[in-house]
C-alpha positions in Angstrom: 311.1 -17.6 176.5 308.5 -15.0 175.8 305.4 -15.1 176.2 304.2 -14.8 172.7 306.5 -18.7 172.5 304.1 -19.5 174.7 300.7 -18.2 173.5 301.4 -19.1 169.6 301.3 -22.6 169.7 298.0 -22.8 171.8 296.7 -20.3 169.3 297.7 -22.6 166.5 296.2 -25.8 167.8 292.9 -23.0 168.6 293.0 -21.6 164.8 293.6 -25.7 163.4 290.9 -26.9 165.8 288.0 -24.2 164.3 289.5 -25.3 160.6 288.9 -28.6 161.0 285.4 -28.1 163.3 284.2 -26.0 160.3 285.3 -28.2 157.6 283.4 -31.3 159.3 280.1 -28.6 159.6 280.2 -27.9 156.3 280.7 -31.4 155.1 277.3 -32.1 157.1 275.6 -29.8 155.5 276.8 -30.4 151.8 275.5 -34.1 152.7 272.1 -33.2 154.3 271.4 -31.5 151.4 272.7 -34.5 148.9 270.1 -36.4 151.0 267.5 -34.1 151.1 267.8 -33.6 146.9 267.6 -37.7 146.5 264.5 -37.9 148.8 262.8 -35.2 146.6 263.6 -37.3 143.3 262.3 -40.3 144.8 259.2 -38.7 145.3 256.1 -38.3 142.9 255.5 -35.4 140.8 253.6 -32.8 141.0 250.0 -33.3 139.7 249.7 -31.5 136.1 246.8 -29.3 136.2 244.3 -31.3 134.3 244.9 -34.0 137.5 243.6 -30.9 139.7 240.0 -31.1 141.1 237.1 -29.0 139.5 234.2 -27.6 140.5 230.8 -29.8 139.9 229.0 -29.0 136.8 226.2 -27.9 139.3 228.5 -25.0 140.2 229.5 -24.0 143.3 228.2 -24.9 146.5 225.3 -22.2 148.0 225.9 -21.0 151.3 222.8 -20.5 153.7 223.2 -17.7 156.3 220.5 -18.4 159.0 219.6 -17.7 162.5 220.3 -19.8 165.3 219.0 -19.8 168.8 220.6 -21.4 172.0 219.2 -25.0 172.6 217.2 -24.6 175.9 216.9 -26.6 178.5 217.0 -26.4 181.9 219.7 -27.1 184.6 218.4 -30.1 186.3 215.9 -32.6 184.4 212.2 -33.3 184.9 212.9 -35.4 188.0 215.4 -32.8 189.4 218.2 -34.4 188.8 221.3 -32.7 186.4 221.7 -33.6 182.8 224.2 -35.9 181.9 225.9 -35.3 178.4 224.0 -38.0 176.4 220.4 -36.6 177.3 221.8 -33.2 175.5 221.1 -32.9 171.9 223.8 -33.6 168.9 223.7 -29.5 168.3 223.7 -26.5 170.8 222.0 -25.1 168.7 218.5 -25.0 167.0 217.2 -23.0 163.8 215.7 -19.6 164.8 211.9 -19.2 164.5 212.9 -15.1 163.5 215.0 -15.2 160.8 215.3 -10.9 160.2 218.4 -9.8 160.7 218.7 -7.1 163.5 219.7 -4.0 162.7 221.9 -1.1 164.3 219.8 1.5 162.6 216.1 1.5 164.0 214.9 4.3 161.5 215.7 1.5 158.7 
């Protein structure tokens, strides 16, 4: 015996094996994707676009663009002792007294 009698049987239960590893891949797939188009026809549809939400009659909303300083207080309280988190305020911040805008120019 040679040693290609030898080699081409393992290379013939290696070339069967990947056939039938392949075929049992793509047969996952086909049925994930079987699954995946039943779950989307279960769902609703789509809203139409009269179902879509509109803008209030009063029109858009304004934005404000404003100013805001640090909320100050100081590192220990009256009686010396630190803050604890529910003596600070709901915001850290407050509305600035200045509302100019700064600007980079100073001849402007």
């Amino acid at each position: 015996m040679t040693n290609w009698d030898i080699a081409l049987p393992n290379a013939a239960f290696g070339m069967i094996g990947a056939l039938v590893g392949g075929l049992v891949i793509v047969g996952a797939l086909v049925w994930a994707v079987q699954m995946g188009i039943k779950a989307r026809r279960r769902q609703p549809p789509p809203p139409e676009p009269k179902e879509q939400p509109t803008r209030p009659e009063s029109g858009s909303r304004q934005e404000t663009s404003e100013l805001r300083d640090p909320d100050d207080f100081s590192a220990a309280g009256d009686d010396g002792r630190r803050l604890t988190p529910h003596q600070l305020h709901n915001s850290g911040t407050t509305r600035g007294e200045k509302q100019e805008r700064p600007r980079w120019d100073s001849r402007a």
